[in-house]
N, C-alpha and C positions, 0 to 999 in steps of 0.2 A: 504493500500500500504506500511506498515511498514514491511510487513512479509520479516522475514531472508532467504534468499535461501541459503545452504552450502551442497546441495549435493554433496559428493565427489565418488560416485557409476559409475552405468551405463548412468546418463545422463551428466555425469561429462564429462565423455571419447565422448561421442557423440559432446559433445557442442565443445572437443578439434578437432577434426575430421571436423567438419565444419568449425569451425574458423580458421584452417590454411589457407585456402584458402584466408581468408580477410585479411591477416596479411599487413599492408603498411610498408614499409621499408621509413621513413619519410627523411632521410637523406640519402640515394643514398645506403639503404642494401638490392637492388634487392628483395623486398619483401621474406627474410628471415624468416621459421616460427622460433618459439621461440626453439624448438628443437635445431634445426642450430644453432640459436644465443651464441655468447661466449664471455663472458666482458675480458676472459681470453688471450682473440683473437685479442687485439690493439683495442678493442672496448668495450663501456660501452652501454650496454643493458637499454635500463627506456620503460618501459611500458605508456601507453596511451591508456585512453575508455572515449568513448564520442559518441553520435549518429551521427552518416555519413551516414545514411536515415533516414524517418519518418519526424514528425514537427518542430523537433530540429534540424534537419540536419543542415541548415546553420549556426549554434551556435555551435553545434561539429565542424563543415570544419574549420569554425574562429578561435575555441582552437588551432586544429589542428596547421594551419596556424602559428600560433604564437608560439606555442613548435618548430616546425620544422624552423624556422626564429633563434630562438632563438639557437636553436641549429647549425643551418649552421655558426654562426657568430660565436660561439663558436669552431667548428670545424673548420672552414677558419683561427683561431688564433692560431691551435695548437692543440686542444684538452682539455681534461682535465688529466693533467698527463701525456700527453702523445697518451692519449687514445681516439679515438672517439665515440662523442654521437651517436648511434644506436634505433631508435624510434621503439618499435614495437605495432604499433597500432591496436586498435578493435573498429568495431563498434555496441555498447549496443543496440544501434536502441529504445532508451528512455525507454527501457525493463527493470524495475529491476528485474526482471529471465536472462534477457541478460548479466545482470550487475553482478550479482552472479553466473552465470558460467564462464565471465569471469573472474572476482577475482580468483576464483578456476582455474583455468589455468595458471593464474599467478603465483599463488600461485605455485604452483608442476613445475616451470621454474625457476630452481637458479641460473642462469645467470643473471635473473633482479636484478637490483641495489635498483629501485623505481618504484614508477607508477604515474602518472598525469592524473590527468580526475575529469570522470564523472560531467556532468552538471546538470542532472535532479537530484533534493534531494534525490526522492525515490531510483533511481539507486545509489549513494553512500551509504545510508544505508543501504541496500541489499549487498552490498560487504563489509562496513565497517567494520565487525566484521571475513572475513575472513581475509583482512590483518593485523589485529590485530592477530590473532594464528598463520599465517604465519612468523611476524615482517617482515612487508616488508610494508616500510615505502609508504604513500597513501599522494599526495598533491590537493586535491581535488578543486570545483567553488562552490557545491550545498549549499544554502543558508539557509537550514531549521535549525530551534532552535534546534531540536531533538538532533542533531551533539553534540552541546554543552553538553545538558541533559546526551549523553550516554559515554561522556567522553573516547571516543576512543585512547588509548595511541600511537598508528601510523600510523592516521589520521591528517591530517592536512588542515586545510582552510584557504587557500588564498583570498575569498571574501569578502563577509562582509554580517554578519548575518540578515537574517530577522527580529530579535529581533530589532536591532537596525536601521535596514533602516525604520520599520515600523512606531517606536517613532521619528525615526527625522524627515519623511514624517507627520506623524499626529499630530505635533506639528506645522509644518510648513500649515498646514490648518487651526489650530485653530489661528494661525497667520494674518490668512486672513480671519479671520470670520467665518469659517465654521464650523459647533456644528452639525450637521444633516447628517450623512455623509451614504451614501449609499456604500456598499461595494459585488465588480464584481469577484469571485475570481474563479481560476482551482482547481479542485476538485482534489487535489493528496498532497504530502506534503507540497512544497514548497507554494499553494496559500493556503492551510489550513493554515500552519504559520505565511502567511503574514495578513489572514481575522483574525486568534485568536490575534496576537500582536495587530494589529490597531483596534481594537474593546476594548480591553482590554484596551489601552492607550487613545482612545478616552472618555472612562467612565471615567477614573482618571483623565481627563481634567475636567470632568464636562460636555460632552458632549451627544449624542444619539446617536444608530444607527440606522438609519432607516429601515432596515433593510440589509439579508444577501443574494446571489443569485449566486449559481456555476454552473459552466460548465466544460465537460470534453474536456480538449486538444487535440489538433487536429482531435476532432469530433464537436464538436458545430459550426455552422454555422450561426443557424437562431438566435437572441438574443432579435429579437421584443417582445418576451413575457415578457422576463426578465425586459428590458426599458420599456417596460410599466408600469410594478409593480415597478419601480425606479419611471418613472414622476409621478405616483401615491403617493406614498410614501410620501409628504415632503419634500423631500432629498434635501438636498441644495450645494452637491458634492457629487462626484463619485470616489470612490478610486478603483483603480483596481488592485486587486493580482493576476498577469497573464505576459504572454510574448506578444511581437508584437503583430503576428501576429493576435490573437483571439484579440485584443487590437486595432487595423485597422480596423477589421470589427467591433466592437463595438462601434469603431467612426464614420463607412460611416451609421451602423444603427443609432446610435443618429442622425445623420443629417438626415437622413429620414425621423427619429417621429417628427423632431421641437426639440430634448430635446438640450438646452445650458449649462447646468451645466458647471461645472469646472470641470477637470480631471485630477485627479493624482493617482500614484505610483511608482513603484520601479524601480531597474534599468534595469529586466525583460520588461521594455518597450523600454530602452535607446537601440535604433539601426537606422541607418538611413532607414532603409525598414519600420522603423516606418510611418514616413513619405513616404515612393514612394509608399505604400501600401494604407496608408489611407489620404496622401492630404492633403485637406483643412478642412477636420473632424477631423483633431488633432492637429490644429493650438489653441497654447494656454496651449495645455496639462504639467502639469508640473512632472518631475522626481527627484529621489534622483541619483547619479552617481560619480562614482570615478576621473572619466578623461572626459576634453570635447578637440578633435584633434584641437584647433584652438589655444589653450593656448602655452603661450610662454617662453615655459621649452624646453631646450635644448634638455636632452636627451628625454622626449616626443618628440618632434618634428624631433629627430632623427630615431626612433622606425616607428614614422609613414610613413616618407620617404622611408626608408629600406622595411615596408609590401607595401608599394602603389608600388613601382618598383618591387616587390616579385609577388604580387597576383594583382596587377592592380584593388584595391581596396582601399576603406580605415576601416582602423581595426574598433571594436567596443568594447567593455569592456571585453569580456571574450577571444577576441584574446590579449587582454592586460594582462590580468592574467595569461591566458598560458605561457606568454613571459617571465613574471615576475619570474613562478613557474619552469621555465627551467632555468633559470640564477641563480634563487638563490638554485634549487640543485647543480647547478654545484659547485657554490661557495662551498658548505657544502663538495660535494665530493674534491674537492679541498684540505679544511684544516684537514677533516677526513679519507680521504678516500674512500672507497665501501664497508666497513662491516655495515651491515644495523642497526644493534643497533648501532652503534654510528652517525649515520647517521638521527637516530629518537632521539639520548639524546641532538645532537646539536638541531637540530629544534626545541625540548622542552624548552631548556633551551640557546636562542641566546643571544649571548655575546653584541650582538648589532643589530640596525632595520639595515635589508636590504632597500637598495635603489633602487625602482623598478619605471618603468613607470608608476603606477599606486600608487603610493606614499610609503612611510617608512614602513615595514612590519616587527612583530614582533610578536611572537605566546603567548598568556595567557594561563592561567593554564586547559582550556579547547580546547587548541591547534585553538584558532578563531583567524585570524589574527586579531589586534588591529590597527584600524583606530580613528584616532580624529574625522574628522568631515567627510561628504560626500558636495558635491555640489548640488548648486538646479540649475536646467538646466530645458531650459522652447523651444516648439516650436515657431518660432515666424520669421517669414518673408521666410514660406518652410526648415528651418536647426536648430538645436540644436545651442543656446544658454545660457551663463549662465546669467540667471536671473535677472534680478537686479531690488531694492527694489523700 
């Protein structure tokens, strides 16, 4: 799933032809396609991909949600310059062929300023390398190492790497005793990365893995085979490289077999459908995460006010990042500009962290945002909590 797509040909032109029809206008641009669109026109153009169907949908709608939040508050104060934000969104539909035609459509659209997205790893590596020949700077969620490895010069992540949520989760088990670890992961980039980091960092504890066991996303249903060759195994935890949803039903199966183990991972689990999904078979489970809505930070609890009366919801971590990743372009257009290379040499090179919902951000020489620490948040009375020792 690492394969580059940059066809700029005849499937190029088909993929544009289809996608105008999906184009959302996030901020009231009467679903504008990007042709129409004009930064030159009292508005600034930023591009946006993210699945709005398939298994990710509701983790695209959330980004969504949160750039277009993020952007109205921005627009209700004026604009930026003068000018307002214009969202023209697409949805990849967790496609990285989807994701690399749309890059290539962005790309040949010079009214975009930037682009925010892409959720699933493999879909931003499949487009990372067209906006890098385009320079049209990419603020990306997907969390795989790769990102860092290929050192994309206008690319950018906002999240926080699987390198490091995997060592601070697999340290935080050997914490707790656990040397034995059984590992559940999605067979695409992102839970490849997260099963090679905690396998890797598990040995340099000093510890085993009991073994490894994938599934493909949003097709796996049955998992009994899998937890069998887990209670089989040894295994004395269960780390899982995966999203909810396959994450809920892995837990109503554990409570089928009898299996109690412990359960942890990334922030790939951190959603409240974690729980309406699977209940009382993930009471206990523990995660690594950036924000938990109940903590008592101003502008957090600002943010969360603002989507709950927005979407009559409450955000979860990558409508947090969107939020962040719309605010702190604007900032950037703000003291630059809209010429996109200067646009990609501030965000290389920030004078100082932004200050986001989702804590201080500030990009390394491999454009990975730098976080200090994450939180460990545990389910425990039906709701996300944070942990304590």
């Amino acid at each position: 799933m690492l394969k580059v797509h940059t066809k700029r040909s005849a499937a190029t032109v088909i993929a544009v032809i289809t996608a105008l029809g999906l184009i959302l206008g996030g901020c009231g641009s009467g679903g504008n396609s990007p042709a129409s669109s004009s930064s030159a026109g009292g508005k600034l153009d930023i591009g946006w991909v993210a699945p709005l169907t398939g298994s990710s949908a509701n983790d695209g709608q959330q980004m969504l949600n949160g750039a277009k939040l993020a952007a109205k508050e921005i627009n209700d104060a004026g604009g930026i310059n003068g000018k307002k934000i214009n969202i023209v969104a697409q949805d990849d539909k967790a496609d990285p062929k989807e994701a690399a035609n749309i890059a290539n459509m962005f790309a040949g659209n010079k009214h975009l300023v930037a682009v925010l997205g892409n959720y699933n790893s493999s879909c931003g590596l499949a487009g990372a390398p067209v906006y890098d020949q385009a320079k049209l700077p990419m603020i990306h969620v997907g969390t795989s190492p790769v990102f860092s490895q290929q050192n994309h010069p206008y690319v950018f992540r906002i999240s926080v790497t699987d390198a490091f949520q995997g060592s601070f989760v697999t340290q935080w088990m050997f914490d707790e005793g656990h040397k034995n670890v059984a590992i559940i992961y999605e067979n695409d980039d992102y839970g490849r990365g997260l099963k090679d980091t905690v396998s890797s960092e598990i040995q340099k504890l000093g510890g085993k893995v009991a073994g490894t066991w994938s599934y493909m996303l949003g097709q796996t249903r049955d998992y009994t085979g899998i937890l069998t060759d887990v209670k089989n195994s040894g295994a004395d935890a269960i780390f899982i490289g995966g999203l909810y949803t396959e994450g809920a039903l892995i837990g109503k199966q554990m409570q089928g077999l009898g299996i109690k183990l412990p359960v942890y991972g990334t922030d790939g689990l951190y959603e409240e459908s974690l729980i309406k999904l699977g209940g009382s078979a993930v009471n206990g489970w523990k995660v690594s995460g950036l924000f938990l809505p109940t903590e008592n930070d101003p502008k957090l609890q600002k943010f969360i006010k603002s989507y709950q009366e927005a979407y009559h919801s409450t955000p979860g971590t990558y409508a947090a990042l969107d939020f962040d990743a719309m605010n702190l372009l604007a900032k950037v257009i703000k003291t630059v500009g809209t010429d996109r290379e200067k646009i990609q040499a501030y965000l290389a090179k920030m004078p100082e962290p932004f200050g986001g919902v989702t804590g201080n951000i500030v990009f390394n020489e491999h454009h990975d945002a730098v976080r200090k620490t994450l939180k460990k948040l545990v389910v425990k009375d039906s709701k996300w909590q944070l942990f304590q020792q």
